[in-house]
C-alpha positions as CSV (number, residue, x, y, z in Angstrom):
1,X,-45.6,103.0,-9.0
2,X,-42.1,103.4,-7.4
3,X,-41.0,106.9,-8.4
4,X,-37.7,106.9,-6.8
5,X,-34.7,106.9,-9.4
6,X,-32.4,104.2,-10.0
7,X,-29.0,105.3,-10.1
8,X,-26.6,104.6,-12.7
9,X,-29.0,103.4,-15.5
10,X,-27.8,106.0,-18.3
11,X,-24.1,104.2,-17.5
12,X,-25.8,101.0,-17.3
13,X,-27.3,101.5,-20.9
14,X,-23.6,102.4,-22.4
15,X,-22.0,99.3,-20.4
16,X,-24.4,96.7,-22.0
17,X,-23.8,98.0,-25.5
18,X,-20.2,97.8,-25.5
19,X,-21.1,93.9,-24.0
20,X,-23.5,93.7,-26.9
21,X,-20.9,94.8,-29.8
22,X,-17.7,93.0,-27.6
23,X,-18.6,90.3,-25.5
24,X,-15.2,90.1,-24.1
25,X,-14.8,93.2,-22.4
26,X,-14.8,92.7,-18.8
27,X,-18.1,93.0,-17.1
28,X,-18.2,95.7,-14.9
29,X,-19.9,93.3,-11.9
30,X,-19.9,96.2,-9.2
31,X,-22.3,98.6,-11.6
32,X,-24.6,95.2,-12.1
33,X,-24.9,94.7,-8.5
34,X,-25.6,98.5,-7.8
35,X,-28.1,98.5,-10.3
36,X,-30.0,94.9,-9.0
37,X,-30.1,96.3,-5.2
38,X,-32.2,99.1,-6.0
39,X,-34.1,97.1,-8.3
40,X,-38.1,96.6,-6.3
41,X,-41.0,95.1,-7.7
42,X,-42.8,98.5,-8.6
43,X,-39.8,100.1,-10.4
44,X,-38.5,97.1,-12.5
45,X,-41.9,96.5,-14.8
46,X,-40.4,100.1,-17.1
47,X,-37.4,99.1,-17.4
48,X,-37.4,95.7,-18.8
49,X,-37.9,96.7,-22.1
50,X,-35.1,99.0,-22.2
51,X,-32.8,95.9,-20.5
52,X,-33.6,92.6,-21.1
53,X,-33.2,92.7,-25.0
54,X,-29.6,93.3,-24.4
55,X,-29.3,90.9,-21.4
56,X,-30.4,88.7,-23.4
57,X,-28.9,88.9,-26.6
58,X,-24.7,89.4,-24.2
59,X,-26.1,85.6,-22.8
60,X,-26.2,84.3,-26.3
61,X,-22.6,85.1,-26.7
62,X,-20.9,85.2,-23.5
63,X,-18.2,82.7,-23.1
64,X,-17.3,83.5,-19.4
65,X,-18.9,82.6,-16.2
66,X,-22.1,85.0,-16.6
67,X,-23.4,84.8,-13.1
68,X,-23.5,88.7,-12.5
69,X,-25.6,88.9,-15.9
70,X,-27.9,86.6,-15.0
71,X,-28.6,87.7,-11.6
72,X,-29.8,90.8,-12.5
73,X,-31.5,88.9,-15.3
74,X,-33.4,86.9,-13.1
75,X,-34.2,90.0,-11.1
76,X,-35.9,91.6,-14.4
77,X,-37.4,88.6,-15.0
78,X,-39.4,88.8,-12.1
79,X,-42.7,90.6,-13.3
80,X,-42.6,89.4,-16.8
81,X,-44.4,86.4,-18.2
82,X,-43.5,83.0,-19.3
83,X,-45.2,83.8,-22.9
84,X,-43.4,87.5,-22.7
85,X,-40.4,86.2,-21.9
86,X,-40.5,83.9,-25.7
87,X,-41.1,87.0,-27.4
88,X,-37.4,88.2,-26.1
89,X,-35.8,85.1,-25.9
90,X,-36.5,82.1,-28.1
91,X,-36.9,78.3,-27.7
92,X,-33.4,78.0,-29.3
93,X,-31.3,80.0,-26.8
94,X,-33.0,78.8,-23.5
95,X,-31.6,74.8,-25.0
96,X,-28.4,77.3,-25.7
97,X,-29.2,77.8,-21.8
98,X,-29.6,74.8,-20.5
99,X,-26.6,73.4,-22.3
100,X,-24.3,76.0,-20.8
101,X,-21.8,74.4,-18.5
102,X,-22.4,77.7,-16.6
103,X,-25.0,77.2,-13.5
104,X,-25.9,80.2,-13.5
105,X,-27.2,80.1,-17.3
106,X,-29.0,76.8,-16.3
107,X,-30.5,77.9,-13.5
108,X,-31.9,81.5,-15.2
109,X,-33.3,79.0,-18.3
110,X,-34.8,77.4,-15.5
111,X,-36.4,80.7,-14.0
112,X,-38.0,81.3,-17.2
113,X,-39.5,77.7,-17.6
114,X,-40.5,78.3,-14.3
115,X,-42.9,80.7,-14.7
116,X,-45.2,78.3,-17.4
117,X,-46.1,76.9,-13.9
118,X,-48.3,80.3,-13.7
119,X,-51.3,79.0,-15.5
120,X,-52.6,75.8,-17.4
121,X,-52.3,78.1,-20.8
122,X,-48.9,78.7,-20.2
123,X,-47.5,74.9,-19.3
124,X,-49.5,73.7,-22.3
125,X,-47.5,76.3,-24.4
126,X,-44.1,74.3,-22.9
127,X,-45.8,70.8,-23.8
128,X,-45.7,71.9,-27.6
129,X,-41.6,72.4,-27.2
130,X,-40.6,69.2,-26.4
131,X,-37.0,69.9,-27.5
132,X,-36.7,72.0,-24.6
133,X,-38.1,70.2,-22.4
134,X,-35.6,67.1,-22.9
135,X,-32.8,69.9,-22.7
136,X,-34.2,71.1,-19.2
137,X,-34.5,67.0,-17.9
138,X,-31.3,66.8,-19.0
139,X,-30.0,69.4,-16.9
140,X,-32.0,68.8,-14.4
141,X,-30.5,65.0,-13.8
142,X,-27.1,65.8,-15.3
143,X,-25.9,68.8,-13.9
144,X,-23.3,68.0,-11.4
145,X,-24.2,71.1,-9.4
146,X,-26.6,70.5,-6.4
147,X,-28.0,73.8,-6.6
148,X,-29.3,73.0,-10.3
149,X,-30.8,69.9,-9.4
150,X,-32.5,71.7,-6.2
151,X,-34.3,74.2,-8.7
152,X,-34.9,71.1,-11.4
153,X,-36.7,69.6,-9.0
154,X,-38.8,72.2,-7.6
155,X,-39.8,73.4,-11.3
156,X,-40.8,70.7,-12.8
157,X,-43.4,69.7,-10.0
158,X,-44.9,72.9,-10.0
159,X,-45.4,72.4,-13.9
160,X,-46.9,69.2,-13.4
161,X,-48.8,70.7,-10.7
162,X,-50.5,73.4,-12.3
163,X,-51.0,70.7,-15.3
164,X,-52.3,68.0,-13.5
165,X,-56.2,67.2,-15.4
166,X,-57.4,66.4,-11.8
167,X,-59.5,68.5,-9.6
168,X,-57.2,70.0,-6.6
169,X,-57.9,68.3,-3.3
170,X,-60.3,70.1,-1.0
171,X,-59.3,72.7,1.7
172,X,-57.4,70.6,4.7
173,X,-60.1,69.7,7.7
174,X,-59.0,71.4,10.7
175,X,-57.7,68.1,11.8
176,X,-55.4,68.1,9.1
177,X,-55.1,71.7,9.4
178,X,-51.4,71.7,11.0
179,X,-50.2,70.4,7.3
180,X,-49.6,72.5,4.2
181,X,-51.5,71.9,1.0
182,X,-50.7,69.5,-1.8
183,X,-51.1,71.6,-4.6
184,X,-50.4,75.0,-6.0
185,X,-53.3,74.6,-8.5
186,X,-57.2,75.9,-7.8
187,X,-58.3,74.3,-10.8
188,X,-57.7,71.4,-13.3
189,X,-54.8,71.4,-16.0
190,X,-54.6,70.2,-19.4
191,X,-52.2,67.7,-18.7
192,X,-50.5,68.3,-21.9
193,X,-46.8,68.1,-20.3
194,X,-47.9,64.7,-18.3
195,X,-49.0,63.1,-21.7
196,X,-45.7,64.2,-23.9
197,X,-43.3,63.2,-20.3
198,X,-46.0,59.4,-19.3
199,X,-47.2,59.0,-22.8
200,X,-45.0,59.9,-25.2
201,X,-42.1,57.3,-25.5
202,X,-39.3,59.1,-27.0
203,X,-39.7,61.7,-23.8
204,X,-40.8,58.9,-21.0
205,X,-37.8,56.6,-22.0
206,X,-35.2,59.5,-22.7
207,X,-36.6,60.4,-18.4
208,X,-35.6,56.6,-17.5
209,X,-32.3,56.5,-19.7
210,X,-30.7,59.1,-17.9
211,X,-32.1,57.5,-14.4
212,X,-30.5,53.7,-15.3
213,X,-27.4,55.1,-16.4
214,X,-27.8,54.8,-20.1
215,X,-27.2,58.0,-21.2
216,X,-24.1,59.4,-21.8
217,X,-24.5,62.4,-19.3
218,X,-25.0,59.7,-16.3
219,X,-22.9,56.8,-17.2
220,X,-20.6,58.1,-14.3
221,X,-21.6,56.3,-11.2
222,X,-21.4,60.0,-9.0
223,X,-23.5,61.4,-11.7
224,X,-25.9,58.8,-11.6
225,X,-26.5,58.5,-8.2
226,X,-27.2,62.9,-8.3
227,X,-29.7,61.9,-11.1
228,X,-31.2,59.0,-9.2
229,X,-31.4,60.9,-6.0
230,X,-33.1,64.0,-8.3
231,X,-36.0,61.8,-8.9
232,X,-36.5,60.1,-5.5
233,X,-37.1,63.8,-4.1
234,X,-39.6,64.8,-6.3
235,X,-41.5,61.8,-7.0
236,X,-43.4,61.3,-3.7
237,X,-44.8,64.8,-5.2
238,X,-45.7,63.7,-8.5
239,X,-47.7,60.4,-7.1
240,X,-49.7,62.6,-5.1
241,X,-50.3,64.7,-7.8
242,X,-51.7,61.8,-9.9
243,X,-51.4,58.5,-8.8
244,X,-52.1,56.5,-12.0
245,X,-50.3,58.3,-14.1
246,X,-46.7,57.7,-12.3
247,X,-47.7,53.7,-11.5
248,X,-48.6,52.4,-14.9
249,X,-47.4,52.6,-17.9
250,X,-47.3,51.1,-21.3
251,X,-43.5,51.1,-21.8
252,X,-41.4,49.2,-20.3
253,X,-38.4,50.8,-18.6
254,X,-35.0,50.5,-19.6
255,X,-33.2,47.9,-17.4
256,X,-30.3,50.2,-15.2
257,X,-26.8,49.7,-15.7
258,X,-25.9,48.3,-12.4
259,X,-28.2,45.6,-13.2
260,X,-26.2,44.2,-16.3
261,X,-22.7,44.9,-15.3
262,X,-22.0,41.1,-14.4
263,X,-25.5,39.8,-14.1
264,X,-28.7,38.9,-16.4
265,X,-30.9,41.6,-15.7
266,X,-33.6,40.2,-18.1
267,X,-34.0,37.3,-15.5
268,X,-33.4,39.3,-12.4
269,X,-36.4,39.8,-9.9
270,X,-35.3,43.5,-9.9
271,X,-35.2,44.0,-13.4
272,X,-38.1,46.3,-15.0
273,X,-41.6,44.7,-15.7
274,X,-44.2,45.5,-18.3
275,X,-47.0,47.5,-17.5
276,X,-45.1,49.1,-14.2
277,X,-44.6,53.0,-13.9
278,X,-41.8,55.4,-12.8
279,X,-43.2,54.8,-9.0
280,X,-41.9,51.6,-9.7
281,X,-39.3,51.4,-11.5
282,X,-37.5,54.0,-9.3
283,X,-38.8,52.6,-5.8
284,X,-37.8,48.9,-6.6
285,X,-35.6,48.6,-9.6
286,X,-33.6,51.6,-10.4
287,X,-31.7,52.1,-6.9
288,X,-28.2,49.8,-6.6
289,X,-28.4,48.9,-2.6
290,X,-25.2,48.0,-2.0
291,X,-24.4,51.4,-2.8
292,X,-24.8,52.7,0.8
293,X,-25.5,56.5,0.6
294,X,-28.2,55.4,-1.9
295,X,-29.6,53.1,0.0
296,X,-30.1,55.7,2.4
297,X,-32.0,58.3,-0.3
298,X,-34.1,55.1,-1.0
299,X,-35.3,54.8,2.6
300,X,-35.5,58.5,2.8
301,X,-38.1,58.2,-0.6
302,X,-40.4,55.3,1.1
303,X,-40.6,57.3,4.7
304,X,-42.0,60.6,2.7
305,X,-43.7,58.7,-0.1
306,X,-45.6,56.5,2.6
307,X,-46.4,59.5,4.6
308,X,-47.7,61.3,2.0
309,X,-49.9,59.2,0.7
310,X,-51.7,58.6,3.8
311,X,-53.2,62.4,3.0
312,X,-53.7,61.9,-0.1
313,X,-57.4,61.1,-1.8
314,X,-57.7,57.2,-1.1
315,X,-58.6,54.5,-3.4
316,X,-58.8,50.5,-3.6
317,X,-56.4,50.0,-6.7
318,X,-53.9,52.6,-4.9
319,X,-54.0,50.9,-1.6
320,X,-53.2,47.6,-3.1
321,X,-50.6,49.2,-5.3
322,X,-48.8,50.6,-2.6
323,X,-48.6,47.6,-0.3
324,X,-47.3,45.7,-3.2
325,X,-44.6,48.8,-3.6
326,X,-43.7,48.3,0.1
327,X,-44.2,44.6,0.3
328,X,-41.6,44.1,-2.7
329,X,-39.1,46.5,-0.7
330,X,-39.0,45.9,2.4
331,X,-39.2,42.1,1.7
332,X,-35.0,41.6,1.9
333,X,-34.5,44.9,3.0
334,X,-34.9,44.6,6.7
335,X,-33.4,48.5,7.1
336,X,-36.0,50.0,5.3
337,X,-38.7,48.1,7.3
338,X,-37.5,49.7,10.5
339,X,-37.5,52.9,9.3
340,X,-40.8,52.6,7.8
341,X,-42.3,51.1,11.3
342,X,-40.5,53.5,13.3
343,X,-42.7,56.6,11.7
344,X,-44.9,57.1,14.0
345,X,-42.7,57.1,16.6
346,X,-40.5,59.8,14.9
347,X,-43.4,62.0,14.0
348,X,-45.4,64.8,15.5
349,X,-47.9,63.0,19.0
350,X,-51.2,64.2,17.6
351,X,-50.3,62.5,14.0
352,X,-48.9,59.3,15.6
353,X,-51.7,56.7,16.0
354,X,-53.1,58.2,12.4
355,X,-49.6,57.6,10.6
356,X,-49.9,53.6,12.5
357,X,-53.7,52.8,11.1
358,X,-52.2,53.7,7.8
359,X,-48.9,51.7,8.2
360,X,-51.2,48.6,9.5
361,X,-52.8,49.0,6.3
362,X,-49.9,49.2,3.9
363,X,-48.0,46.1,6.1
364,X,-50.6,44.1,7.4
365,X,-48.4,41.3,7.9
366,X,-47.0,44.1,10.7
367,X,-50.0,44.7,12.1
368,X,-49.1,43.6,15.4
369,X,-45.6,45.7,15.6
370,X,-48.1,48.9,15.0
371,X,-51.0,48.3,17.4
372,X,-52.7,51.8,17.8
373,X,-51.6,53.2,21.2
């Protein structure tokens, strides 16, 4: 245990009670910042008792920009768990969070959903508060700030990680060795937050409303592109996590706007089909192409989603459904097809003729453009 002193904490203790009884006195930011840089990971675990219940309860009711108090927040937050955080803070105000048009509130809601990524107990516990967890989506695809999106993204697939009902890959070979691991997990998950977000409707089309532009917090065509772009990133992550789960599916995905705004999407060859997944529907339907800087995110999505799963754990009915993926795509999309058969050339030597044996079997009708050197 850290036994040096942290200055300032009696003053500290006065400043947050006057916030707690006035929430519109000015925050005294310099004290807060004092106070977080001598903050350490042995001396915070006494204090957060005697500071976090009234960190949290000046959030609640804070109406200006509350970055300082979340910062040293977050800093609290560090040592405490995701099921001791609910007994200070409850479902209610992390939504309250989320909703904030403040960043900084989103991105501390965030900090505390991260932490269900700990253990399969704890993201099971998020699975049964699915009110939250279409608050932090929602944030996480309509939050026109990129840093929100950044940590959106890298929370959710660590829950989905550490949930995934799959065994973890084995150890890399020392072939493979040069590459990092797949997954955070050492064991299976209960896969109670892939069911409620694959399984459950209400949440699974709520994810693809927001993605095609038919919800009200991405009807705006720079919002929807952040959202669509959100998904792109983390998805390559999520089908090596579990294939099946992000390539089938038993609802149909909403057709996206850019699809019906002058055309008949129910007739178009890019409009959703039945029985395809989010891999899918975001790969080959959701994506307007003529829209050039997302056109580029798309190609960006195939060259790290086709890498990926060359090291991933292969199968017949995932081979097949990725050639069909990249068949459909780069089929009038002679960009794309470049970039994909220029991998190897653009990756490390030792990987090279590896990365081509996989591309010859994902584009066999390119077999001869990727002739193993």
């Amino acid at each position: 245990m850290d036994t040096t002193p942290v200055t300032g904490l009696d003053e500290l203790d006065r400043h947050l009670d006057d916030l707690v009884k006035d929430p519109s006195i000015t925050v005294n930011a310099k004290l807060l910042d004092d106070i977080e840089l001598q903050l350490t990971e042995s001396n915070i675990p006494p204090l957060v008792v005697r500071f976090l219940p009234k960190l949290t309860a000046i959030l609640k009711q804070y109406k200006e920009d509350p970055a300082v108090i979340v910062s040293l927040t977050v800093k609290l937050l560090g040592p405490v768990s995701f099921t001791q955080v609910l007994s200070l803070a409850s479902e209610e105000s992390l939504i309250q969070a989320l909703d904030s048009p403040a960043p900084a509130a989103n991105i501390l809601a965030m900090t505390v959903l991260h932490k269900a990524a700990a253990s399969p107990g704890d993201a099971a516990i998020l699975s049964a508060m699915p009110q939250l967890v279409a608050a932090f989506l929602r944030r996480w695809l309509a939050a026109p700030q990129v840093e929100v999106g950044q940590k959106g993204g890298k929370v959710l697939g660590d829950l989905l990680d550490i949930d995934c009902e799959l065994p973890p890959p084995p150890p890399p070979s020392a072939r493979d060795a040069p590459r990092t691991e797949l997954v955070l997990r050492k064991a299976p998950g209960q896969a109670k937050l892939w069911r409620l977000l694959f399984l459950e409707k209400g949440a699974y089309m709520f994810l693809l409303a927001l993605c095609s532009g038919r919800h009200p917090d991405t009807t705006d065509p720079h919002q929807l592109s952040l959202a669509q772009g959100r998904l792109l990133r983390v998805l390559p992550r999520l089908a090596a996590l579990n294939f099946e789960a992000v390539s089938r599916s038993a609802f149909t995905a909403t057709t996206p706007v850019h699809l019906t705004n002058g055309h008949d999407g129910e007739s178009s060859p890019s409009g959703p089909r039945p029985g395809e997944g989010l891999l899918q529907f975001a790969a080959l339907r959701m994506v307007d192409k003529t829209d050039v800087l997302m056109h580029l995110s798309l190609v960006d999505f195939f060259e790290v989603f086709v890498g990926l799963m060359r090291v991933t754990e292969h199968s017949a009915h995932k081979l097949e459904t990725i050639k069909a993926i990249v068949a459909e795509a780069v089929a009038e999309d002679q960009q794309l097809k470049e970039a994909l058969l220029s991998l190897p050339d653009r990756t490390v030597e030792e990987e090279a003729d590896d990365l081509r044996r996989w591309l010859r079997e994902v584009m066999p009708g390119e077999a001869v453009r990727l002739a193993v050197r």
